[in-house]
C-alpha positions in Angstrom: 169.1 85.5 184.8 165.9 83.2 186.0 168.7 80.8 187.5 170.2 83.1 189.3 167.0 85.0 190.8 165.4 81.3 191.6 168.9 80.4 193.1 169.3 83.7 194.9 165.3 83.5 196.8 166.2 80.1 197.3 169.2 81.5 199.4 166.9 83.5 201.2 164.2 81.3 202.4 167.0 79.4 203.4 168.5 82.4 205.4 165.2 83.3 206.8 164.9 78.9 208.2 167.8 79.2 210.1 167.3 82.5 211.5 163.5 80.7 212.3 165.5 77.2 214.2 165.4 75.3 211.0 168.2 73.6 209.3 169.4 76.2 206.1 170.4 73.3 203.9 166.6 71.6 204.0 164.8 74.7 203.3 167.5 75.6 200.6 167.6 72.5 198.5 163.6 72.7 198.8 163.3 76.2 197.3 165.4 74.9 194.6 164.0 72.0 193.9 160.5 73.2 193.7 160.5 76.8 194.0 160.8 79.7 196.7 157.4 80.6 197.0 157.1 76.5 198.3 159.9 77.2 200.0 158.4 80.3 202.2 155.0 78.8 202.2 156.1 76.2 204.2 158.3 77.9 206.7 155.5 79.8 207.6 153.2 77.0 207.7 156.1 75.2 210.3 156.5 78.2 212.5 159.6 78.9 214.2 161.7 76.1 216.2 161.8 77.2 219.5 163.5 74.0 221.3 166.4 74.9 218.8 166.5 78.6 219.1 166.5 77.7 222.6 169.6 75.6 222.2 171.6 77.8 220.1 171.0 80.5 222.5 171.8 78.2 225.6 175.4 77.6 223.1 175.8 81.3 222.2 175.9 81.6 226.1 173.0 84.3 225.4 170.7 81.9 227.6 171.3 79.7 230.6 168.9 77.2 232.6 168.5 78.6 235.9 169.8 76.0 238.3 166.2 76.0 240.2 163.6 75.5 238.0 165.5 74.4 234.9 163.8 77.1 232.8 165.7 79.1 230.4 166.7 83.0 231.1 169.1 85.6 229.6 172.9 84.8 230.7 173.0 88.0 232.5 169.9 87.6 234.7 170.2 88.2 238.4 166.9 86.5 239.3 165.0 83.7 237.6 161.7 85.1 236.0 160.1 82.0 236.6 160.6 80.6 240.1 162.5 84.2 241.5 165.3 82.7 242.9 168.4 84.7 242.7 170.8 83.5 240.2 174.8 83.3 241.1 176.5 85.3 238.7 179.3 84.1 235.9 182.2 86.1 235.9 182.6 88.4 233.0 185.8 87.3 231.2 184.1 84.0 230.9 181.1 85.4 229.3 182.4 87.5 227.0 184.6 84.9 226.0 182.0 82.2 225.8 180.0 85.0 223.5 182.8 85.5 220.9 183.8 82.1 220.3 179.4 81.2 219.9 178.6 84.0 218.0 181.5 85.4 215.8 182.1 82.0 214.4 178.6 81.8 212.9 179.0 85.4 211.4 181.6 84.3 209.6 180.4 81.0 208.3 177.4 82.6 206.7 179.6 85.6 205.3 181.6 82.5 203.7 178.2 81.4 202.0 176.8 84.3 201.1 180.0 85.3 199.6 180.3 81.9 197.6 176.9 82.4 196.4 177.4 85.9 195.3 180.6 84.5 193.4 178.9 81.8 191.9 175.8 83.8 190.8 178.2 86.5 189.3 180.2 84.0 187.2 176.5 82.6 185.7 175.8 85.8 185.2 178.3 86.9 183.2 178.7 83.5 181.4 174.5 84.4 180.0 175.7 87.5 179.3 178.6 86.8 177.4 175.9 84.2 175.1 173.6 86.5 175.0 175.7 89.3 173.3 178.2 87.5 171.5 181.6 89.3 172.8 182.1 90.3 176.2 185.2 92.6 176.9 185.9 90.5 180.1 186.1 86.6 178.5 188.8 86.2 176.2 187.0 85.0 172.7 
């Protein structure tokens, strides 16, 4: 049961990185390998990662450069906060098409983790379960 609690914070700090601009897998293996309270410790002490939350939202096609000052601004901006140049527009099809392949695509990858984890935390689960009673209805003896 400690495995599977240490495994699932572990998860979460890793969660919490990536939704911060750092890589999941790094802050994953760390909270494993140590614990999660190092984990989250650090990731607070490191701040978020704005050049990369920068980039994934310039790739989500959430944020573009304007073409003036090079400064980045919501995809659907009409004039440049920065410099106040007016911004051509992008059509629409090609945004919301640009948005669902960016976005949706990462949804699902982490649904595919956090899925796998669940699985694999259930099976340990049930495994210390099954050797802490003796007989559990579900496992064949």
């Amino acid at each position: 049961m400690l495995v599977f609690g240490w495994i699932f914070l572990a998860f979460m700090v890793g969660a919490l990185a990536k939704g911060n601009g750092h890589k999941f897998w790094d802050y994953f293996s760390i909270s494993c390998l140590l614990s999660p309270i190092v984990g989250i410790i650090w990731l607070f002490a490191v701040g978020k990662n704005h050049e990369a939350l920068e980039q994934r939202g310039i790739k989500a096609q959430i944020l573009v450069r304007c073409p003036f000052c090079k400064e980045t601004i919501k995809s659907d901006a009409i004039k440049c906060k920065h410099c106040g140049s007016d911004i051509p527009l992008m059509s629409p099809e090609v945004k919301l098409v640009n948005q669902e392949n960016g976005v949706v695509g990462k949804q699902n990858q982490m649904l595919l983790v956090f899925v796998i984890v669940i699985g694999i935390g259930a099976t340990i689960f049930i495994l210390w379960l099954n050797s802490q009673i003796g007989s559990f209805p579900i496992l064949p003896q």
